[in-house]
MDTraj code that builds the backbone (N, CA, C; nanometers):
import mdtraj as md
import numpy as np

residues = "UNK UNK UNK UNK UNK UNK UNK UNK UNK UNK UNK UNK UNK UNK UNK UNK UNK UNK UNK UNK UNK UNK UNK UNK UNK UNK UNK UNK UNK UNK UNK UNK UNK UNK UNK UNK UNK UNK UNK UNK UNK UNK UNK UNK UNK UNK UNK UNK UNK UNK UNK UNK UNK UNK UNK UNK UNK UNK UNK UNK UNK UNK UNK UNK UNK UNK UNK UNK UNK UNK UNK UNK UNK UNK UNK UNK UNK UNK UNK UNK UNK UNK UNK UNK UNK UNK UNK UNK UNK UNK UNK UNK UNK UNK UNK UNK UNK UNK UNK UNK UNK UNK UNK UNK UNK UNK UNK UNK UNK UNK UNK UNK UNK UNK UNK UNK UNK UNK UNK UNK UNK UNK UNK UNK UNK UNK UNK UNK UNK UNK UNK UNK UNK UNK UNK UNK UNK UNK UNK UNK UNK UNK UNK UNK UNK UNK UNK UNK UNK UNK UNK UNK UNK UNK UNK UNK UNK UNK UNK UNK UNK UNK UNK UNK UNK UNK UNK".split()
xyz = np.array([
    [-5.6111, -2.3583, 1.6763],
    [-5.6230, -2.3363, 1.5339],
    [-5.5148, -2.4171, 1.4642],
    [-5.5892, -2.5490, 1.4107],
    [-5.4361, -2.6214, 1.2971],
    [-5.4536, -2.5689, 1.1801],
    [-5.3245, -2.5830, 1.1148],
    [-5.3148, -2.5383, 0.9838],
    [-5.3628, -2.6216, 0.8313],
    [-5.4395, -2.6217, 0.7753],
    [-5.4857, -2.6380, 0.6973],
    [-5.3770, -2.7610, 0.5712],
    [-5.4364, -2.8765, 0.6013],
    [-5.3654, -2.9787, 0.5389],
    [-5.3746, -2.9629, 0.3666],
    [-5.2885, -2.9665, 0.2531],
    [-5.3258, -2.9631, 0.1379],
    [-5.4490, -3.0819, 0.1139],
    [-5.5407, -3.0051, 0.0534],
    [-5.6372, -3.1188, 0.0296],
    [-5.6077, -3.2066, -0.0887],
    [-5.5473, -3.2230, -0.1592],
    [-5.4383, -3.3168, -0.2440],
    [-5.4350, -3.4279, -0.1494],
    [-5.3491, -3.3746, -0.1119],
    [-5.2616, -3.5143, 0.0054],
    [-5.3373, -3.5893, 0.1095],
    [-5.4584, -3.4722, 0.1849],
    [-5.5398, -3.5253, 0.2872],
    [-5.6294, -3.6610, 0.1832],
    [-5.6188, -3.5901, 0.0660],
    [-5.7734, -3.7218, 0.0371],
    [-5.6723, -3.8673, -0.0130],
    [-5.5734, -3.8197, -0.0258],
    [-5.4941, -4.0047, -0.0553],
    [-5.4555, -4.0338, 0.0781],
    [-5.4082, -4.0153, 0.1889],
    [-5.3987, -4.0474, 0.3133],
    [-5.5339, -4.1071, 0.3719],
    [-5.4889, -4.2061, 0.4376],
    [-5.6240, -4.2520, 0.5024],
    [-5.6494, -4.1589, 0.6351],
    [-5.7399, -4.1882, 0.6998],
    [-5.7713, -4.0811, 0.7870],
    [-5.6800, -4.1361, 0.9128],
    [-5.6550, -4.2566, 0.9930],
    [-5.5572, -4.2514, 1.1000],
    [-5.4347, -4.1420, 1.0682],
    [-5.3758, -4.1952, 0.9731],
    [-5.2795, -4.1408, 0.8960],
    [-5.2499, -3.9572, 0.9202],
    [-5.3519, -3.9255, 0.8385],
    [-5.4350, -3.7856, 0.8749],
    [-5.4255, -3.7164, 1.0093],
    [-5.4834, -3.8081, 1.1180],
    [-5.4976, -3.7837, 1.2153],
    [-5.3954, -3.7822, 1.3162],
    [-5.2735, -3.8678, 1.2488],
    [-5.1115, -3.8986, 1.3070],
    [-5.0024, -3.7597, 1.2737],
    [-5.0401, -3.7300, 1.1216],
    [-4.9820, -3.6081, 1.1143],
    [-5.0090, -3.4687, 1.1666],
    [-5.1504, -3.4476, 1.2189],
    [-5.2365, -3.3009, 1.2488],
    [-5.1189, -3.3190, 1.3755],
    [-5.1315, -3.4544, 1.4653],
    [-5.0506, -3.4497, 1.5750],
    [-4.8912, -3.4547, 1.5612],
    [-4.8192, -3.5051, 1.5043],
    [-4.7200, -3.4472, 1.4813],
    [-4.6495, -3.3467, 1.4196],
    [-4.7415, -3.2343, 1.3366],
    [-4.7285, -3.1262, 1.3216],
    [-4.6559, -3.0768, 1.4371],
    [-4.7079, -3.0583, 1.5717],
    [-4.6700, -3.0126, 1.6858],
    [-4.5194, -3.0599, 1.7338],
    [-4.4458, -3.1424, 1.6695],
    [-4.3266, -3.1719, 1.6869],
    [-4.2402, -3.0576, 1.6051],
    [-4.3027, -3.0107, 1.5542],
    [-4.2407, -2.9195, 1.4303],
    [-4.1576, -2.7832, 1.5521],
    [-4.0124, -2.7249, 1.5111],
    [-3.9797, -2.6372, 1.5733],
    [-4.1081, -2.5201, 1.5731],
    [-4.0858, -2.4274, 1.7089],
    [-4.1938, -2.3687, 1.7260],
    [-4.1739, -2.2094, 1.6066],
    [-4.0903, -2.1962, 1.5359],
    [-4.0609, -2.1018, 1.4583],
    [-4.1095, -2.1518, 1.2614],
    [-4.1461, -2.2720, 1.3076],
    [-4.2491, -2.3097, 1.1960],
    [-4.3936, -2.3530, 1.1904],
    [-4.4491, -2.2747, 1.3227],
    [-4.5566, -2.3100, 1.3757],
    [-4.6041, -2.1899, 1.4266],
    [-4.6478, -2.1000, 1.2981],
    [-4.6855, -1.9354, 1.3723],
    [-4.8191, -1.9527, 1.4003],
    [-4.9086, -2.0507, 1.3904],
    [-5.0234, -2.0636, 1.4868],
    [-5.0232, -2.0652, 1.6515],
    [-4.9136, -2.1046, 1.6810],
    [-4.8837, -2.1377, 1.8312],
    [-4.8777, -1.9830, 1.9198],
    [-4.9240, -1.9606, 2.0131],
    [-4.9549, -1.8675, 2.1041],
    [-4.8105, -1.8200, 2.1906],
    [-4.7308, -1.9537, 2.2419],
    [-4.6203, -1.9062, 2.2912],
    [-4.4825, -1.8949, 2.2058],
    [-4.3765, -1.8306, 2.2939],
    [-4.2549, -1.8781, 2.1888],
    [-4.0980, -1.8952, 2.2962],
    [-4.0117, -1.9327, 2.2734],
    [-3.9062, -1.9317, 2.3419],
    [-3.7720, -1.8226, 2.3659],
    [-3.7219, -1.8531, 2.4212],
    [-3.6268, -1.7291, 2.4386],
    [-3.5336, -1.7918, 2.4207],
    [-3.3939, -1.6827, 2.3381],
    [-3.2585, -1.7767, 2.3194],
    [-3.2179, -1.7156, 2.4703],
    [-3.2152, -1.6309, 2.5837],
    [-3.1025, -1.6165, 2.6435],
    [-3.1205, -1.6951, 2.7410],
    [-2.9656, -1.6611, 2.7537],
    [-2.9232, -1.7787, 2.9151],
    [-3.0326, -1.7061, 3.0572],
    [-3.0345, -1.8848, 3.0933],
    [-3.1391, -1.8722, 3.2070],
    [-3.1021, -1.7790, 3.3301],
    [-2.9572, -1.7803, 3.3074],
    [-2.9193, -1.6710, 3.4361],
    [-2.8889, -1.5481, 3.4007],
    [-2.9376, -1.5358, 3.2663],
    [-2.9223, -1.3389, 3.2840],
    [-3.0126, -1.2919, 3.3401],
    [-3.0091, -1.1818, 3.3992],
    [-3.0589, -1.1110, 3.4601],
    [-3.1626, -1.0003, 3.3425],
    [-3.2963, -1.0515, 3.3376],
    [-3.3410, -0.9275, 3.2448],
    [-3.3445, -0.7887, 3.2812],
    [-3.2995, -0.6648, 3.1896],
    [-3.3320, -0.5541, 3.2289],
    [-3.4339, -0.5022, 3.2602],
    [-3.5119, -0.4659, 3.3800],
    [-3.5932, -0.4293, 3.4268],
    [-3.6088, -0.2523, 3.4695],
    [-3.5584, -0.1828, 3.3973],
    [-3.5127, -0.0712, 3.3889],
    [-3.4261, -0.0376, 3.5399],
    [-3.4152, 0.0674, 3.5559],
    [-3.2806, 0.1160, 3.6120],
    [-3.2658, 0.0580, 3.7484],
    [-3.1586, 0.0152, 3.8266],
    [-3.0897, -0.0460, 3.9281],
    [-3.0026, 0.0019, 4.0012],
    [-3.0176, -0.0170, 4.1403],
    [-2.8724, 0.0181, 4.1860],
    [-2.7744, 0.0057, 4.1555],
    [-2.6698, 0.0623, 4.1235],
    [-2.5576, -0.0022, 4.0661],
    [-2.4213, -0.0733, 4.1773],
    [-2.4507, -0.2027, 4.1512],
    [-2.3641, -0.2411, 4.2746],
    [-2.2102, -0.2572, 4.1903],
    [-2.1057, -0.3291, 4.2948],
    [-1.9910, -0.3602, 4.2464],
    [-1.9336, -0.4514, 4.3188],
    [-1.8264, -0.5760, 4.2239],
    [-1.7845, -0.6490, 4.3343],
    [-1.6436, -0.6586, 4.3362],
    [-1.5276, -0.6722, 4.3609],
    [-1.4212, -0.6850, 4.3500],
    [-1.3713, -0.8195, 4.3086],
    [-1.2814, -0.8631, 4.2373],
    [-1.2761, -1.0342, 4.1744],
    [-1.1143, -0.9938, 4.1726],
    [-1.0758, -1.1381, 4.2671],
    [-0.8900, -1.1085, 4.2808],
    [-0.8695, -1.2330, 4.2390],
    [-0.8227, -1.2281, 4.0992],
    [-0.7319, -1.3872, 4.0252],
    [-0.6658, -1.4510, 4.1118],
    [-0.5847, -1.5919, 4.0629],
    [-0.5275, -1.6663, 4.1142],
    [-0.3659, -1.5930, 4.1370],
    [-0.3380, -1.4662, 4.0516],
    [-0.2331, -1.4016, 4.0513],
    [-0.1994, -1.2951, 4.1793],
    [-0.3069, -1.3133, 4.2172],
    [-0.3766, -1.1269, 4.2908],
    [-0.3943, -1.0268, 4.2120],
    [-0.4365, -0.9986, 4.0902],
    [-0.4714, -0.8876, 4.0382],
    [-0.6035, -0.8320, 4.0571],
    [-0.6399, -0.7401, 4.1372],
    [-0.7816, -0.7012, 4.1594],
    [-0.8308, -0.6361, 4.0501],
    [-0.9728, -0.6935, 4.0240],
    [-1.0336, -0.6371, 3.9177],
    [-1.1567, -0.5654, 3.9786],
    [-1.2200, -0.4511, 3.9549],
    [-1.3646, -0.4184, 4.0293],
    [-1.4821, -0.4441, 3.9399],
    [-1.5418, -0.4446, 3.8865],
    [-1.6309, -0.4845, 3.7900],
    [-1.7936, -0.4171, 3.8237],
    [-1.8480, -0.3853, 3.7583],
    [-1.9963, -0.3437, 3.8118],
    [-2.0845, -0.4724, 3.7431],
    [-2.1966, -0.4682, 3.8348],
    [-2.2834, -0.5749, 3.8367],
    [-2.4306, -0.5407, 3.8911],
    [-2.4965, -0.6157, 3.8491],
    [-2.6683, -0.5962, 3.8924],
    [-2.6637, -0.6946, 4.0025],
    [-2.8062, -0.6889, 4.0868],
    [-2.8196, -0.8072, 4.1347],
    [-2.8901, -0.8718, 4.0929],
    [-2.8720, -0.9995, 4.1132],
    [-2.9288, -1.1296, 4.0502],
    [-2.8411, -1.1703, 3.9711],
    [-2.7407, -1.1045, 3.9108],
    [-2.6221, -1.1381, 3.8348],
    [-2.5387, -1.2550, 3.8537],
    [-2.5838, -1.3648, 3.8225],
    [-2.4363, -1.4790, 3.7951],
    [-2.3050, -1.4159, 3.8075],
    [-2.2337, -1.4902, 3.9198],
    [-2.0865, -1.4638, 3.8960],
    [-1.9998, -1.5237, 3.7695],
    [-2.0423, -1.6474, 3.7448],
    [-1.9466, -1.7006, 3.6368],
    [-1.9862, -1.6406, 3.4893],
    [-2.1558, -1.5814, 3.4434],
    [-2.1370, -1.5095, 3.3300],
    [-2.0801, -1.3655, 3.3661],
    [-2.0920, -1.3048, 3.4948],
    [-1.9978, -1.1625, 3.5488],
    [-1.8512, -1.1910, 3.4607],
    [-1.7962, -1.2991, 3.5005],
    [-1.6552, -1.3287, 3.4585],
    [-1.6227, -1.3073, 3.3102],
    [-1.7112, -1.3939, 3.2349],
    [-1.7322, -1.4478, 3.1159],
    [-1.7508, -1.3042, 3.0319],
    [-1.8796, -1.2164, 3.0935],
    [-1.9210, -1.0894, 3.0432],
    [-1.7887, -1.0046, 2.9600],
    [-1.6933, -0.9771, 3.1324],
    [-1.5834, -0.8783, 3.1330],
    [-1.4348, -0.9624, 3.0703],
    [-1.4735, -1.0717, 3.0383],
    [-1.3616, -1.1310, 2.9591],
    [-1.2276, -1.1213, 3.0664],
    [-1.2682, -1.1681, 3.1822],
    [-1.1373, -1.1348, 3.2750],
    [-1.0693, -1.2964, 3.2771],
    [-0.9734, -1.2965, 3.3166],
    [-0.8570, -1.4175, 3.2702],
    [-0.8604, -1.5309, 3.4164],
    [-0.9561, -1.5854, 3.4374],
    [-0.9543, -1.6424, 3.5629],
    [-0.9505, -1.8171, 3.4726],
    [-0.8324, -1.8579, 3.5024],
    [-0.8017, -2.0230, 3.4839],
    [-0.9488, -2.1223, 3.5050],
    [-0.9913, -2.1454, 3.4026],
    [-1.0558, -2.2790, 3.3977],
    [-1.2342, -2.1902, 3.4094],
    [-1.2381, -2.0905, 3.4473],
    [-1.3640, -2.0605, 3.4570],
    [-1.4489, -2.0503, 3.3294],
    [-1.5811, -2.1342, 3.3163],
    [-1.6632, -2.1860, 3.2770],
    [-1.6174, -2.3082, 3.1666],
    [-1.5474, -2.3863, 3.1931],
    [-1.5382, -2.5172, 3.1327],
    [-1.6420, -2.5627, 3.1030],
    [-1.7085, -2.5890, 3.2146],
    [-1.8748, -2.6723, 3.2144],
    [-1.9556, -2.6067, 3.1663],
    [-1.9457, -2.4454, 3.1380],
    [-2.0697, -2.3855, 3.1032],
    [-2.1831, -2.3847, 3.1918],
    [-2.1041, -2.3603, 3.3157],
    [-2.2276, -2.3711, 3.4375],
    [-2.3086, -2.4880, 3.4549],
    [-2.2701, -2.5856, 3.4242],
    [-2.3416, -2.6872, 3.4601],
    [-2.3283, -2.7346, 3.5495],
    [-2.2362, -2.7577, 3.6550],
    [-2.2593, -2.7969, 3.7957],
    [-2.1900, -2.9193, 3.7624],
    [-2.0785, -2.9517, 3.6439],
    [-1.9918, -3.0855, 3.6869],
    [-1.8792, -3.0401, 3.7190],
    [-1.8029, -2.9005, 3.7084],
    [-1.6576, -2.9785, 3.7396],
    [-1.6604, -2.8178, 3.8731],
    [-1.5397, -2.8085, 3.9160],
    [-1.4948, -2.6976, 4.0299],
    [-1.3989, -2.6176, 3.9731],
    [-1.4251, -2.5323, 3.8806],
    [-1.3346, -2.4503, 3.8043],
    [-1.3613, -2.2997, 3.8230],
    [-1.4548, -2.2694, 3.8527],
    [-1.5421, -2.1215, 3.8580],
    [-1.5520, -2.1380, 4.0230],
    [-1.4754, -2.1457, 4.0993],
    [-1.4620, -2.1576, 4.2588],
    [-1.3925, -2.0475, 4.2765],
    [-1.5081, -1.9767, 4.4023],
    [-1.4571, -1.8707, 4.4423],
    [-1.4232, -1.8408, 4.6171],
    [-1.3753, -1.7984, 4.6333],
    [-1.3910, -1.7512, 4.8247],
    [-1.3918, -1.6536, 4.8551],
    [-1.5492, -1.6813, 4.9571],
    [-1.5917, -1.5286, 4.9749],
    [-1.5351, -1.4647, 5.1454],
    [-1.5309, -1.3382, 5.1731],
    [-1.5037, -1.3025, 5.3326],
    [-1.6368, -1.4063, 5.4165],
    [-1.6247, -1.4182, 5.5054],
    [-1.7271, -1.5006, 5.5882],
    [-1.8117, -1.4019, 5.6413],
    [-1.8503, -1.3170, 5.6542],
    [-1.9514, -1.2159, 5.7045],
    [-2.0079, -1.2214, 5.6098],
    [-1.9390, -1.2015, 5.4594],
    [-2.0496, -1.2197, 5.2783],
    [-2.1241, -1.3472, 5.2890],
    [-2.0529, -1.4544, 5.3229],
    [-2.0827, -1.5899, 5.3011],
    [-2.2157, -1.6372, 5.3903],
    [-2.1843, -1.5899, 5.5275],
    [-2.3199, -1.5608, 5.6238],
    [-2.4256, -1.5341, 5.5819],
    [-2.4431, -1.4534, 5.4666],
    [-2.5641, -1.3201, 5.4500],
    [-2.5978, -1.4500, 5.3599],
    [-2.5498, -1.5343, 5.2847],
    [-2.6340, -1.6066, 5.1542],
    [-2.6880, -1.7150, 5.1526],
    [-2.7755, -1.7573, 5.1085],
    [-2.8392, -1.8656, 5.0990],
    [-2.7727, -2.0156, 5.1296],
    [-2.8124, -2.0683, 5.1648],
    [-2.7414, -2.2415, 5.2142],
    [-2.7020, -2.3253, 5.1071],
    [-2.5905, -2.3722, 5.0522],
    [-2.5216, -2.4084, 4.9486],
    [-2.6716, -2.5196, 4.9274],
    [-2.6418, -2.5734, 4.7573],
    [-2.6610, -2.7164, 4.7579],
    [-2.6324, -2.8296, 4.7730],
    [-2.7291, -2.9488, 4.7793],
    [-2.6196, -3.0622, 4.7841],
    [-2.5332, -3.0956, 4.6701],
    [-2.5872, -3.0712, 4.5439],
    [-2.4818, -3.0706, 4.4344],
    [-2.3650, -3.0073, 4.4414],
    [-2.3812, -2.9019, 4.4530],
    [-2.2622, -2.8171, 4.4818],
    [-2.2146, -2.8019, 4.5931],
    [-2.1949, -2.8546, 4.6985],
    [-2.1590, -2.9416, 4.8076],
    [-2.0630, -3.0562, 4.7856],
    [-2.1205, -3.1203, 4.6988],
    [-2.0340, -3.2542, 4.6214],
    [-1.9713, -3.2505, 4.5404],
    [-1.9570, -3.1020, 4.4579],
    [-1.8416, -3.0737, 4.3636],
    [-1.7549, -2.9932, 4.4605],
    [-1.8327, -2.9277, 4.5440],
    [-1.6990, -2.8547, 4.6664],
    [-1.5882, -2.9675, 4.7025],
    [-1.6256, -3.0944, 4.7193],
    [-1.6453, -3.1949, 4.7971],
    [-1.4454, -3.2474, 4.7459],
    [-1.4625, -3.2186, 4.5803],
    [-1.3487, -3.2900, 4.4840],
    [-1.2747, -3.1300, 4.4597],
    [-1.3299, -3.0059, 4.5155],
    [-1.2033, -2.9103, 4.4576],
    [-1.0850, -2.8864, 4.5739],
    [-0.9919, -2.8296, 4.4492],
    [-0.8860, -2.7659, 4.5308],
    [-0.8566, -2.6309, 4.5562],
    [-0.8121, -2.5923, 4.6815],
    [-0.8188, -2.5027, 4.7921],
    [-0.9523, -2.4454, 4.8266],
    [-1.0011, -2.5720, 4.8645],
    [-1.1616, -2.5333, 4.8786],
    [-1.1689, -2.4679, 5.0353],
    [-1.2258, -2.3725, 5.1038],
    [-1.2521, -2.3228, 5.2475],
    [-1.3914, -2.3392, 5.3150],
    [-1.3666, -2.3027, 5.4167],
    [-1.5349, -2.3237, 5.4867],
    [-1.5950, -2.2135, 5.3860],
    [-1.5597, -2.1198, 5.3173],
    [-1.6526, -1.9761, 5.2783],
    [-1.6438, -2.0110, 5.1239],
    [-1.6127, -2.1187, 5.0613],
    [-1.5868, -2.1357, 4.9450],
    [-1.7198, -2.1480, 4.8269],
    [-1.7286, -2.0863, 4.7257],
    [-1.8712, -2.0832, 4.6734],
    [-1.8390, -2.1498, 4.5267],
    [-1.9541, -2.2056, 4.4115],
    [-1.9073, -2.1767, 4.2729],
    [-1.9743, -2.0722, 4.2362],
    [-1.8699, -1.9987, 4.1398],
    [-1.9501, -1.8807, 4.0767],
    [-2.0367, -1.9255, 3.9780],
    [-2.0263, -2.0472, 3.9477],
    [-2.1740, -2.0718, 3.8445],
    [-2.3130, -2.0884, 3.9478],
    [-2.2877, -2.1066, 4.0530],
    [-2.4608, -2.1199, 4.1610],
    [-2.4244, -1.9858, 4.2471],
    [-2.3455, -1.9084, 4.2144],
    [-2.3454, -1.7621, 4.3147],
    [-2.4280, -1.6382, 4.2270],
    [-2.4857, -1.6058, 4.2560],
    [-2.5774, -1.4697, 4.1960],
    [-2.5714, -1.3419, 4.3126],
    [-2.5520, -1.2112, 4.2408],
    [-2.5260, -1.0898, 4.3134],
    [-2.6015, -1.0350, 4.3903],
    [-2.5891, -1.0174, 4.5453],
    [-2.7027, -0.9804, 4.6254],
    [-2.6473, -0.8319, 4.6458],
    [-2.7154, -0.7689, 4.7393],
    [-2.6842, -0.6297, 4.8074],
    [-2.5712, -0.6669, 4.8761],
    [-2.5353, -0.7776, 5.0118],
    [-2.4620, -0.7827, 5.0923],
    [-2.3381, -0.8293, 5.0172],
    [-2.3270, -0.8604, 4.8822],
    [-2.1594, -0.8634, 4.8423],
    [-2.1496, -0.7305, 4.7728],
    [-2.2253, -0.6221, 4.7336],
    [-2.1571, -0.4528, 4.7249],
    [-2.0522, -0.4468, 4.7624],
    [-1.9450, -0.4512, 4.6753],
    [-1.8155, -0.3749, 4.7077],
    [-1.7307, -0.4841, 4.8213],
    [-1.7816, -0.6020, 4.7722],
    [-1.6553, -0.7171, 4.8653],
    [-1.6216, -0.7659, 4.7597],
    [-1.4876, -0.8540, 4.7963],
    [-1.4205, -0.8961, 4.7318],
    [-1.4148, -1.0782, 4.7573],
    [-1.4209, -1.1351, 4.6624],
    [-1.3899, -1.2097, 4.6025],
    [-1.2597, -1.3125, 4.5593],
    [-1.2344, -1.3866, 4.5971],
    [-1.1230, -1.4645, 4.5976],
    [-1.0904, -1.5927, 4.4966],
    [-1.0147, -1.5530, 4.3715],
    [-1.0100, -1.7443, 4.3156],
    [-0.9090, -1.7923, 4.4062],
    [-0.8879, -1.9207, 4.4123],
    [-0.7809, -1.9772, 4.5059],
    [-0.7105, -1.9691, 4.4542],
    [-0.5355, -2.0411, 4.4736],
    [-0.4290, -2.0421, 4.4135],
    [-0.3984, -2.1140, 4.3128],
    [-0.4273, -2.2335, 4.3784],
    [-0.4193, -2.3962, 4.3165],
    [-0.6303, -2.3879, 4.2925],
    [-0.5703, -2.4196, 4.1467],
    [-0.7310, -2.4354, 4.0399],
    [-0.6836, -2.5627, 3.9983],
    [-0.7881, -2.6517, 3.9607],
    [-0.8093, -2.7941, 3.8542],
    [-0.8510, -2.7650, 3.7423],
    [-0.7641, -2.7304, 3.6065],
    [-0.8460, -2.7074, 3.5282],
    [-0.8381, -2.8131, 3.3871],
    [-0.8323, -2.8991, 3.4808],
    [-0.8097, -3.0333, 3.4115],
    [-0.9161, -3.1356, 3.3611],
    [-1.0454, -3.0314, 3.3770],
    [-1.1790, -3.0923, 3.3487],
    [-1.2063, -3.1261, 3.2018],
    [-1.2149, -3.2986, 3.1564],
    [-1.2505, -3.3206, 3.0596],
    [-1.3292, -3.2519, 2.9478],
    [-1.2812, -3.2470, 2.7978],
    [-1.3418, -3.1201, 2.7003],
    [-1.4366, -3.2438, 2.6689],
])
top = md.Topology()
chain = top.add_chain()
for i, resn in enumerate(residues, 1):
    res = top.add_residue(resn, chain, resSeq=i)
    for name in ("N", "CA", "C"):
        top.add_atom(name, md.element.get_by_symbol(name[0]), res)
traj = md.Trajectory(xyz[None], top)
C-alpha cells in the first residue's frame, strides 16, 4: 500500500519522475512510513529480552584492585553491558562499545568455567593476540555472555589493562 502522491504535484512531474519518487519514498526513515508492516528496535543487540521469570544466577567480578563485586545476572547476559549496567569501576571497560577493536573489557576466567564455553573467535583471538596480561583462560567481556556453568564463579580483570585505546 503507497501513499497517495498530492495530485497537484503528480500532474506537473513527468511520469519517470513519478515513478523515481513512489521508489524513493522507501528511503524515508521507517517512523515516517506508517504504511510499512515492520519496525525497528532501539535496544542493544545483546540485551537479553525479558522473557518472564529466570533463574537467578550470579557472577562474581574482581577489579584490577581485588575488590570483589557479586552482581546478579540472567543468562545470555553480556558481560561488558553486566559491567556497564552496575556502573562498577573496571579501567577502560567499554571504550569500543563492544565492538571487537581494542582489549579493554578482558577478563580471566577459572579454567574448568573456560572449558564449559564455546570456542573463542578468530577476531577475538587477534585482539587477545595485542592484550596485556592475557592467559590461556582469558576472555573479552564484550563476546562473553552468561551461561549456567559461570553461576557463582568468579571472574578476573588482570592487573596491567591498556586503556590507551584511541577516542
Amino acid at each position: 500500500m503507497m501513499p497517495n502522491l498530492d495530485l497537484g504535484l503528480a500532474q506537473v512531474l513527468s511520469s519517470s519522475l513519478a515513478r523515481c519518487l513512489t521508489t524513493m519514498v522507501w528511503l524515508l526513515p521507517t517512523r515516517l512510513q506508517p504504511w510499512r508492516m515492520f519496525g525497528t528496535t532501539w535496544l542493544l543487540q545483546d540485551e537479553v529480552q525479558d522473557s518472564g521469570p529466570q533463574e537467578q544466577l550470579t557472577v562474581n567480578l574482581v577489579n584490577h584492585l581485588g575488590k570483589k563485586t557479586t552482581v546478579p545476572v540472567r543468562e545470555g547476559e553480556n558481560m561488558l553491558q553486566l559491567v556497564l549496567k552496575h556502573n562498577l569501576n573496571f579501567p577502560g571497560f567499554g571504550i569500543c562499545k563492544g565492538a571487537l577493536t581494542c582489549s579493554t573489557c578482558h577478563f580471566i576466567l577459572e579454567k574448568e568455567v573456560f572449558q564449559k564455553l564455546g570456542p573463542i573467535s578468530e577476531d577475538e583471538l587477534d585482539i587477545l593476540d595485542l592484550t596485556y596480561g592475557v592467559t590461556a583462560t582469558s576472555h573479552l567481556a564484550c563476546q562473553l555472555c552468561m551461561t549456567k556453568a559461570m553461576d557463582k564463579q568468579t571472574l578476573w580483570v588482570p592487573l596491567e589493562t591498556n586503556t590507551s585505546y584511541p577516542k
